[in-house]
FIKOLZA-1660 file (N, C-alpha, C; in steps of 0.1 Angstrom, whole numbers, plus 5000, padded with zeros to 4 digits):
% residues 70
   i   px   py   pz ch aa at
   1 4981 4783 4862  A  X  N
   1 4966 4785 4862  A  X CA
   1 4961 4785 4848  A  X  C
   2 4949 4782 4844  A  X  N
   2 4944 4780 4837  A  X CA
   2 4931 4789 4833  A  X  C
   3 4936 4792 4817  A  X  N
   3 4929 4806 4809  A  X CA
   3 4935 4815 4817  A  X  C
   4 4951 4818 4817  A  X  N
   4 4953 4833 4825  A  X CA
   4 4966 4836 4816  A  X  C
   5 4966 4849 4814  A  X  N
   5 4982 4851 4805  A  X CA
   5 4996 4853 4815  A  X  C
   6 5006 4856 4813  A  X  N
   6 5014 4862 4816  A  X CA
   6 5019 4876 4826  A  X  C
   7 5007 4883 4821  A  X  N
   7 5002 4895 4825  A  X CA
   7 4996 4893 4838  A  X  C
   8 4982 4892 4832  A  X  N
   8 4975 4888 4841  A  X CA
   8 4976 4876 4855  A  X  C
   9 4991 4873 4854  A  X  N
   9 4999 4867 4863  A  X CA
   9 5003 4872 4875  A  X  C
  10 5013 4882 4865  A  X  N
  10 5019 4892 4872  A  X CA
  10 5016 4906 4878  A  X  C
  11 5003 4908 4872  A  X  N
  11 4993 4916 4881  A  X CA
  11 4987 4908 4893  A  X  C
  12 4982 4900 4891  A  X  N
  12 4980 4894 4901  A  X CA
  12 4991 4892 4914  A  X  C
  13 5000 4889 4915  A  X  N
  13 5012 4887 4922  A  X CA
  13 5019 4906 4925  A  X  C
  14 5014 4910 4918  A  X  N
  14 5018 4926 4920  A  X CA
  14 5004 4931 4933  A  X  C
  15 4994 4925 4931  A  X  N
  15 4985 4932 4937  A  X CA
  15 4983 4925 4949  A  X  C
  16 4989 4914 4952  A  X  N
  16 4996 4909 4966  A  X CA
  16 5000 4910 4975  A  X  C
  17 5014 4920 4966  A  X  N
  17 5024 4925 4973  A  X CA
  17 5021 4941 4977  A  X  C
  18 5011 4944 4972  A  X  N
  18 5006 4959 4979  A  X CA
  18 4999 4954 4988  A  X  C
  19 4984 4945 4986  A  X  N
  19 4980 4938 4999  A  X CA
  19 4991 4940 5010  A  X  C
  20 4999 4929 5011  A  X  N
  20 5012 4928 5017  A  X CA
  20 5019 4939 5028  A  X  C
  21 5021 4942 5016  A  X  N
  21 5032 4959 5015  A  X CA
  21 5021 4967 5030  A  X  C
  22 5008 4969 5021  A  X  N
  22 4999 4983 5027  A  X CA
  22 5000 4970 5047  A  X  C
  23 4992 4960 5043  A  X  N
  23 4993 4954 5061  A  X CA
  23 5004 4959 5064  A  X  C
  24 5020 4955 5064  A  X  N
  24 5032 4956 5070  A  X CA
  24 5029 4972 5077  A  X  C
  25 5028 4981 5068  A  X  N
  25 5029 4996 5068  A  X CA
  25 5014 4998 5081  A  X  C
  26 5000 4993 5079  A  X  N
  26 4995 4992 5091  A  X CA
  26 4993 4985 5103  A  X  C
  27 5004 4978 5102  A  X  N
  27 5006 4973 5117  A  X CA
  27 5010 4980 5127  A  X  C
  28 5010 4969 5139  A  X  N
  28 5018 4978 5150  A  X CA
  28 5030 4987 5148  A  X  C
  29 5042 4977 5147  A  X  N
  29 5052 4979 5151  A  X CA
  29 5056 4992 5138  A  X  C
  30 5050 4995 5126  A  X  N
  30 5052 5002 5120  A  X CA
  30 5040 5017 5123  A  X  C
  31 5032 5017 5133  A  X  N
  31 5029 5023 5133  A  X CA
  31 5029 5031 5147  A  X  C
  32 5035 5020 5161  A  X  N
  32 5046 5026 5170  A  X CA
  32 5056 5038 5169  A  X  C
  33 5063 5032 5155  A  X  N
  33 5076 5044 5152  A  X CA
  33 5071 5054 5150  A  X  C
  34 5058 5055 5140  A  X  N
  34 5055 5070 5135  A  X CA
  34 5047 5076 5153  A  X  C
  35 5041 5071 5160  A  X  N
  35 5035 5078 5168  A  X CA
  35 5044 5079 5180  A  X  C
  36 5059 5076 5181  A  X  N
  36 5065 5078 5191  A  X CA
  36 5075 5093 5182  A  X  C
  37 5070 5095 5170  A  X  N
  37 5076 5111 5158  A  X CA
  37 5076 5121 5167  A  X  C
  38 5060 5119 5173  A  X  N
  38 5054 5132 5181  A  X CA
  38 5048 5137 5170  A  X  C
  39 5052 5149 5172  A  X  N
  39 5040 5165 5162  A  X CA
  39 5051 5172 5150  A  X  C
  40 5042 5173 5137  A  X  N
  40 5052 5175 5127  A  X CA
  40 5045 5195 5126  A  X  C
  41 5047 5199 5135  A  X  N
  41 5043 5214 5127  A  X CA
  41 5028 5214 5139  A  X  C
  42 5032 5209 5151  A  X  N
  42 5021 5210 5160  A  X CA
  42 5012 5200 5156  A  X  C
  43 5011 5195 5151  A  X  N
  43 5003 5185 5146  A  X CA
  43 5004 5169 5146  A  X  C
  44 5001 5158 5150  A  X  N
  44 4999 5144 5152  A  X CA
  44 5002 5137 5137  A  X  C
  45 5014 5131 5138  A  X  N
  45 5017 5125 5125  A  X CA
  45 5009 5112 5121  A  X  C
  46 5006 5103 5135  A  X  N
  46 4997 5090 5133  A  X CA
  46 4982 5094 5121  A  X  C
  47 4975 5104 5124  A  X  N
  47 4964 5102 5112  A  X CA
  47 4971 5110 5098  A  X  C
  48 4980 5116 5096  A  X  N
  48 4983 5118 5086  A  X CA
  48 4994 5110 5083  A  X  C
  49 4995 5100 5087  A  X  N
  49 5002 5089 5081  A  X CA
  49 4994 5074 5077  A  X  C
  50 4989 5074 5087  A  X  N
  50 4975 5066 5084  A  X CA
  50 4969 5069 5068  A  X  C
  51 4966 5083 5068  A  X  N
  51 4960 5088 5054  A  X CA
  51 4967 5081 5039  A  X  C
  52 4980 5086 5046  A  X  N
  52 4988 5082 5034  A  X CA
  52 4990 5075 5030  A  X  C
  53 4995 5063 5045  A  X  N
  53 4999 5047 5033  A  X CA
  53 4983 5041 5029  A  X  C
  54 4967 5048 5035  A  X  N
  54 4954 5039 5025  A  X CA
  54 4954 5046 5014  A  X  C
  55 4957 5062 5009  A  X  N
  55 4961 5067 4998  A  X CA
  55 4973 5059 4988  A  X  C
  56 4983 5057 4994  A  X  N
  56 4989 5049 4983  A  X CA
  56 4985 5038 4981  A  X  C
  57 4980 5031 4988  A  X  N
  57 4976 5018 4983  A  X CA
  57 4961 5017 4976  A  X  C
  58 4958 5028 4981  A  X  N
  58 4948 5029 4969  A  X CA
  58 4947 5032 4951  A  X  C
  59 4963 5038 4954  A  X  N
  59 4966 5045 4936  A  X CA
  59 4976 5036 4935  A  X  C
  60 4981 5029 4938  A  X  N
  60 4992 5017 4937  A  X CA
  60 4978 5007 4927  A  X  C
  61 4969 5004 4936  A  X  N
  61 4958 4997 4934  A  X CA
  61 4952 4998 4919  A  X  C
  62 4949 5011 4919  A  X  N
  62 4945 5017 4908  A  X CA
  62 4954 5013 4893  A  X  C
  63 4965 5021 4898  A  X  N
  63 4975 5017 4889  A  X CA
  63 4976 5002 4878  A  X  C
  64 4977 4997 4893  A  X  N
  64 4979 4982 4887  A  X CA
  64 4969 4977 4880  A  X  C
  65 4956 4981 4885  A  X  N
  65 4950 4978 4875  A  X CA
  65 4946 4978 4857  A  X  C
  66 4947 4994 4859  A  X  N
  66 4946 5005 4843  A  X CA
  66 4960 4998 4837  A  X  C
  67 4968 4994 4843  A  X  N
  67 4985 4990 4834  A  X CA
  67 4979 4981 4819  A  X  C
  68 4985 4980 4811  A  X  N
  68 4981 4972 4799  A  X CA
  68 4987 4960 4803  A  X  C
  69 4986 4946 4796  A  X  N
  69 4994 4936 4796  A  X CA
  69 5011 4941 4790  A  X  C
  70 5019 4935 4788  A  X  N
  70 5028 4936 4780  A  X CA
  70 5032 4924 4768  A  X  C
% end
């Protein structure tokens, strides 16, 4: 690509694989297993897992961004 460094390569290609990563995590079939868990403490694990993987993919996100080049 042209006018892009190294870095800015590999961020790019890192912020893909969270794209990626976070779909895999809300799809079906990965989100079948957590809701056949049942109740963690009386409680429904499907929205507190939901929470979590748009929470990490949101600070993954983050991350990747604020990183410096190297």
């Amino acid at each position: 690509m042209r006018g892009t460094t190294l870095g800015g390569e590999r961020r790019r290609r890192l912020q893909a694989a969270i794209f990626v990563l976070t779909l895999v995590l809300l799809n079906a079939p990965a989100l079948v297993v957590v809701d056949r868990a049942g109740l963690a403490a009386g409680l429904p694990l499907t929205p507190a897992y939901l929470f979590l993987v748009w929470l990490a993919a949101i600070a993954a996100c983050a991350l990747n961004t604020r990183r410096s080049d190297p």
